[in-house]
N, C-alpha and C positions, 0 to 999 in steps of 0.2 A: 100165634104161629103163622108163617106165611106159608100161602100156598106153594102147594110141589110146581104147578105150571108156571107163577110168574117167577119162582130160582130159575126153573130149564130157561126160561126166555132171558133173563138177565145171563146166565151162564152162556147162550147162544150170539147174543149180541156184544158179549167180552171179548169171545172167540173172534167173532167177523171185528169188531174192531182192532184187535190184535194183528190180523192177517191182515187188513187194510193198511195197517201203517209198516206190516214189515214191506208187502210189495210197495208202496208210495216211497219207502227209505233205498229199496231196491233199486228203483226207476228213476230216483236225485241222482243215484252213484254212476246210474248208465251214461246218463245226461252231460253229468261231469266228464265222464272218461269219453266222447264223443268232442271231438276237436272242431272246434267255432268255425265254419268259412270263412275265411279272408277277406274283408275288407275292402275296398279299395278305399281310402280314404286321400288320395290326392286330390289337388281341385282340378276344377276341367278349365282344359285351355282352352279361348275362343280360337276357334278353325283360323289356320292359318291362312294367311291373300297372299298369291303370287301363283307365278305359272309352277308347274313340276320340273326340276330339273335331275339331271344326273349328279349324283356326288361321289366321294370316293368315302366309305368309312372304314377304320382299323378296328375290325374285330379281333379280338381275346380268344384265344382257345386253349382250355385251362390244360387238358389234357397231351395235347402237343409243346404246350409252354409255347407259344407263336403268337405272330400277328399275324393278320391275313387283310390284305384290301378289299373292300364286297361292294360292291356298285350297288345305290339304290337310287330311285327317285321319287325326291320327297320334294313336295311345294315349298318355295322358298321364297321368303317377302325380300325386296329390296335392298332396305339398311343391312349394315355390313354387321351389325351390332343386334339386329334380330337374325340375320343369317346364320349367326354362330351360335347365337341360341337354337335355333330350329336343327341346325345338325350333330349337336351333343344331346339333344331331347331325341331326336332318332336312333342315337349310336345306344342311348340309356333304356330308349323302347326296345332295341334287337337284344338286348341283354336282364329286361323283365319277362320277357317271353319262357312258355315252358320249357320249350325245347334249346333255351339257349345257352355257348359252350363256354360262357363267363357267365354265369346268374349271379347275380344282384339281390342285396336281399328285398320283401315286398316292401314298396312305398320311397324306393327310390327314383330322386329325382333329381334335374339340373333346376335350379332356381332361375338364376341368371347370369350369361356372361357380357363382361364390360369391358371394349376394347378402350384403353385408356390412352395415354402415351405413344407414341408411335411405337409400334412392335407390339406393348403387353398387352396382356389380354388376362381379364380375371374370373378365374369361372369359378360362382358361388351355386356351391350342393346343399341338397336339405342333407338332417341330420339322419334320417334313415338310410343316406345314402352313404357315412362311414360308420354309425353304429353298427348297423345291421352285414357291413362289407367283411368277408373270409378273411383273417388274419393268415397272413404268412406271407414272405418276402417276394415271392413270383406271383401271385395272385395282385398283390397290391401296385409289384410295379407293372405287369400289366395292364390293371385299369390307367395307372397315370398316363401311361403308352400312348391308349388306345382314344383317351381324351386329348392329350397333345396333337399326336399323330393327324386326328381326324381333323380338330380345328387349323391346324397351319396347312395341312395341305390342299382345304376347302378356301382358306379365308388368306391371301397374299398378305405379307409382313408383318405377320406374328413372327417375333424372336422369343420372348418368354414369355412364360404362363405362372399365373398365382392360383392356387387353388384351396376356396375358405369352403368353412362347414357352416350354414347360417348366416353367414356375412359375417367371420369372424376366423383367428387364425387358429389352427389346430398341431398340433404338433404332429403328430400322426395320423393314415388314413384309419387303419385299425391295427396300428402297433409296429407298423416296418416303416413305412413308404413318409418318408419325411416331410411335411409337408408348412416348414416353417422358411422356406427360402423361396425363391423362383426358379422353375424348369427351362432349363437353356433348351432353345428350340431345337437348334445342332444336337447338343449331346442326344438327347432324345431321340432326333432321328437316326444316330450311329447305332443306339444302344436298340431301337425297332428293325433296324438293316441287321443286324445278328438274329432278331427273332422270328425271324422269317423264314 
């Protein structure tokens, strides 16, 4: 026959292990339902060289549907071909920002732009930056807008812009915004002169 004390101690240490795995299955589920901090998983640019200047950028603002010109100044190197890199990289920072009135989803970025040809100019986005982009027709053509807009009137004779995802062509930004032709610098600016 087994003793009555070591049943109580086996029945006692069933019990605590019992209640030990329902709270440890309790505290998985918390864990789960507790949403990961974000990331930044961009890479980091080396600091840019050059003096600070003034620039002009066309913010977004989703809620008035507009463009708005905002003066900032941002260090700007030299070449005409990193300048336009550095002022689409600013226009994409006012628009990761928390408080900003076009957001962007996280991990959006401008890769690089390449002024090729006299006039084009091709600015290549990572892929978080039309994955992750708000579908709908005014959201989309305002980012186009607001990247047009900002590179030709920073950077003298840009006529048209291409714009790939990855170094590659896409048909759309996220489902509106067409993005398998080139954006006439004109039309562009006619169709920003209304949304203002």
């Amino acid at each position: 026959m087994i003793p009555r004390h070591l049943l109580i101690a086996v029945a006692a240490m069933t019990v605590v292990v019992l209640a030990m795995s329902g709270y440890v299955w309790r505290m998985r589920r918390r864990v789960e339902q507790v949403e990961a901090p974000h990331v930044d998983t961009r890479p980091v640019a080396p600091p840019v060289s050059g003096p600070t200047e003034q620039v002009t950028l066309y913010v977004a603002h989703d809620e008035l549907g507009v463009l708005r010109a905002e003066a900032a100044h941002i260090p700007l190197p030299t070449g005409r071909q990193e300048r336009a890199q550095e002022l689409l990289r600013a226009l994409i920072g006012v628009y990761l920002d928390k408080s900003s009135s076009h957001p962007l989803g996280p991990g959006a970025e401008i890769r690089d732009v390449y002024l090729v040809d006299p006039g084009l100019a091709v600015i290549d986005a990572n892929a978080a930056f039309a994955n992750a982009h708000r579908s709908g027709v005014l959201d989309e053509e305002l980012t186009v807008a607001s990247l047009v807009e900002t590179l030709s009137t920073n950077i003298s004779g840009i006529t048209r812009v291409k714009i790939l995802v990855d170094g590659k062509q896409r048909d759309t930004l996220a489902g509106h915004a067409d993005l398998t032709g080139f954006y006439d610098v004109a039309a562009v600016n006619e169709l920003a002169s209304q949304m203002r």
